[in-house]
LOMAR-212999 format. One line per 4 residues: number of its first residue (from 1); their letters; for each residue x negated, y, z negated of N, C-alpha, C. Coordinates in steps of 0.001 Angstrom, whole numbers, plus 500000, padded with zeros to 6 digits. Layout:
BEGIN
NUM	a	X,Y,Z,X,Y,Z,X,Y,Z; ...
***
This chain:
BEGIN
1	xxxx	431141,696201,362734,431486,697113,361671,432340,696368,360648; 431951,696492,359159,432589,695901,358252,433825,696964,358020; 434900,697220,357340,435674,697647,356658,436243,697123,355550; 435931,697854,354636,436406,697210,353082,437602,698294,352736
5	xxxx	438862,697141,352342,439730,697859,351641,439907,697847,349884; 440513,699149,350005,439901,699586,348727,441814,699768,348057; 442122,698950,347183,443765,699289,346770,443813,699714,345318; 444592,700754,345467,444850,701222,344169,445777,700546,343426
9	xxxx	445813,700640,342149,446675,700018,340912,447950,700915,341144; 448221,701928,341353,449076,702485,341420,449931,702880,342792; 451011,702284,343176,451487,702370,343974,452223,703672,344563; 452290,704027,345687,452705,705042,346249,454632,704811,346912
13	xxxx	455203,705808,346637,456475,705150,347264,457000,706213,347779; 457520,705836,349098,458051,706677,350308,459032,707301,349913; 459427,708860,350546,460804,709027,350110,461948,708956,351362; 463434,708822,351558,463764,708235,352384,465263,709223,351937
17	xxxx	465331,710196,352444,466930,711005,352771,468402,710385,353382; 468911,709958,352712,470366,709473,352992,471368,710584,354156; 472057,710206,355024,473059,710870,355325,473733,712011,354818; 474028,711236,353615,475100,712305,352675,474208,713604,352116
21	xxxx	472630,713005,352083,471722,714191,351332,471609,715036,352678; 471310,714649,353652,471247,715774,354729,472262,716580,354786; 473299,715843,354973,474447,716979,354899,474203,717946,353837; 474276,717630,352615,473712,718305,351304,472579,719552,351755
25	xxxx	471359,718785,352256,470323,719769,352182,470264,720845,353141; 471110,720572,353986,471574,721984,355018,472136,723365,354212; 473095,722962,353235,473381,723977,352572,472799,724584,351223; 471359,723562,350527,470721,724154,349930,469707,725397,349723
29	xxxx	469840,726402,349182,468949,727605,349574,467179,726754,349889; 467204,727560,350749,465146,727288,351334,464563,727388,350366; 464859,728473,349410,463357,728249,348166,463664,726880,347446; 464969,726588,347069,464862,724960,346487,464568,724385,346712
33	xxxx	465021,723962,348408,464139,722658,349028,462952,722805,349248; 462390,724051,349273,460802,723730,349459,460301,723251,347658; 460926,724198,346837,460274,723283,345805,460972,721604,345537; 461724,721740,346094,462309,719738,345849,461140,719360,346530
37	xxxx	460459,719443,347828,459364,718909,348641,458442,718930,348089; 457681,720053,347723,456361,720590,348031,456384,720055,346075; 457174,720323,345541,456891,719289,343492,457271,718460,343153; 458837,718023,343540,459720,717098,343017,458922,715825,344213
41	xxxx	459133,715788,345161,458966,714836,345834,457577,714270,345360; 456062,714945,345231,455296,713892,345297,455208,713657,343646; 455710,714379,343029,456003,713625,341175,456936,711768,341246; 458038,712007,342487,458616,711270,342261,457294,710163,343084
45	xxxx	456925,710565,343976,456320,709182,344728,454950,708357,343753; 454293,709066,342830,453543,708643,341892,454354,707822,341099; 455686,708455,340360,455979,707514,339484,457733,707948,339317; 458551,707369,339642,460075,707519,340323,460615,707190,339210
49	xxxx	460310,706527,337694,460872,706132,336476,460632,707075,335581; 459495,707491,335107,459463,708461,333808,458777,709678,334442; 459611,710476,333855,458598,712195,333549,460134,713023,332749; 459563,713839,332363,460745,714683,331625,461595,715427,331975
53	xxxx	461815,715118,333666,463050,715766,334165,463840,714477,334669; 463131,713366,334372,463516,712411,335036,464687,711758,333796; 466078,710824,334299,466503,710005,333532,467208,708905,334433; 467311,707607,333946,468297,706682,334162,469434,707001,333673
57	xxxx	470644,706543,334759,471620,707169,334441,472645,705463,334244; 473765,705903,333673,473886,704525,333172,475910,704543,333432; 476599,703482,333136,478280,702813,333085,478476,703245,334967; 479096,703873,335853,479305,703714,336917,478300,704347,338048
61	xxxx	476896,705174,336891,476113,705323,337900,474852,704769,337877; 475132,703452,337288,473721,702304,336956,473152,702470,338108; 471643,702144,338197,471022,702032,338965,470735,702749,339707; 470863,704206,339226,471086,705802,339729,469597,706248,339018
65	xxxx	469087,707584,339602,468125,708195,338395,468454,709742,339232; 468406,710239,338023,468402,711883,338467,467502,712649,337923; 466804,713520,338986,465983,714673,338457,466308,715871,338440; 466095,716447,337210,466694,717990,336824,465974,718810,337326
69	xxxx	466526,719935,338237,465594,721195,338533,466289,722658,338106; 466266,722513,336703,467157,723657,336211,468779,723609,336653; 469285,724514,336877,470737,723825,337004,471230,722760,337566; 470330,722134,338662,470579,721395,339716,470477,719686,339167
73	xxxx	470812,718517,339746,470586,717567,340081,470471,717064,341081; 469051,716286,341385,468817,715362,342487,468836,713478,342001; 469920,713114,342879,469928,712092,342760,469180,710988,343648; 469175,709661,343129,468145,709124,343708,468219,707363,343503
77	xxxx	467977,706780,344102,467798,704582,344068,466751,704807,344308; 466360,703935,343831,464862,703170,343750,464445,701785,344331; 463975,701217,345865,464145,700193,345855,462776,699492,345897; 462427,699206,344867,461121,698478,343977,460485,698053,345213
81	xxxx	460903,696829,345422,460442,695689,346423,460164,696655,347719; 460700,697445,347940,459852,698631,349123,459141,699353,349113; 459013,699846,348136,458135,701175,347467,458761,701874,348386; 460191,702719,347946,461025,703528,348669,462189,704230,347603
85	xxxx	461739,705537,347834,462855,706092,347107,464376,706654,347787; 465594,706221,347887,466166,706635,348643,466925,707932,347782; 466703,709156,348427,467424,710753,347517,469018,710174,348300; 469542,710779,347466,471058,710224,347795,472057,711539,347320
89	xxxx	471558,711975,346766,472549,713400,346716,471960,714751,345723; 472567,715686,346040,472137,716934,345270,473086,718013,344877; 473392,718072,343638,474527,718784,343045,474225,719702,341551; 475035,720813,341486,474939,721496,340570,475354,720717,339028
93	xxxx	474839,721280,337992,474534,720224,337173,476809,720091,336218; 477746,720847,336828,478350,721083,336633,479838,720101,337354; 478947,719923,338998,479786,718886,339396,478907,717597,339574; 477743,717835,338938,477150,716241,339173,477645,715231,338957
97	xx	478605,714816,337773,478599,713398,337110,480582,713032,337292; 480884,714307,338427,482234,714129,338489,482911,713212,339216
***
């Protein structure tokens, strides 16, 4: 039996929950996290840099990106060379950047 692999141009990237986000996602209401899962997550695994909730965040939280879900922020690293997104925290858009 032959098997031919077939690779896409576009890479897929894992998502990968931090400590601190678990703690976090215990106390997030269920309808959020199912939509953080079931929309946010596979938007981010297609493409973890641009879409219009998406931004780089920049002076002490370089190398940060956060996605907006109406009041909320999900934060997030990106580590290229893995194709791995690590979520790293989730906060109201009020104490996010404190």
């Amino acid at each position: 039996m032959i098997l031919k692999m077939v690779i896409t141009p576009l890479s897929k990237y894992q998502i990968a929950e931090t400590k601190t986000f678990e703690k976090v996602k215990n106390k997030i209401d269920k309808k959020l996290y199912l939509k953080i899962k079931n929309f946010v997550y596979p938007q981010l695994r297609e493409n973890p840099f641009y879409g219009t909730n998406i931004k780089k965040l920049k002076d002490n939280l370089e190398g940060y990106y956060r996605y907006r879900i109406g009041n909320y922020r999900l934060f997030y690293l990106i580590e290229d060379d893995k194709l791995i997104i690590a979520v790293v925290d989730f906060k109201h858009r009020q104490q996010a950047y404190d």
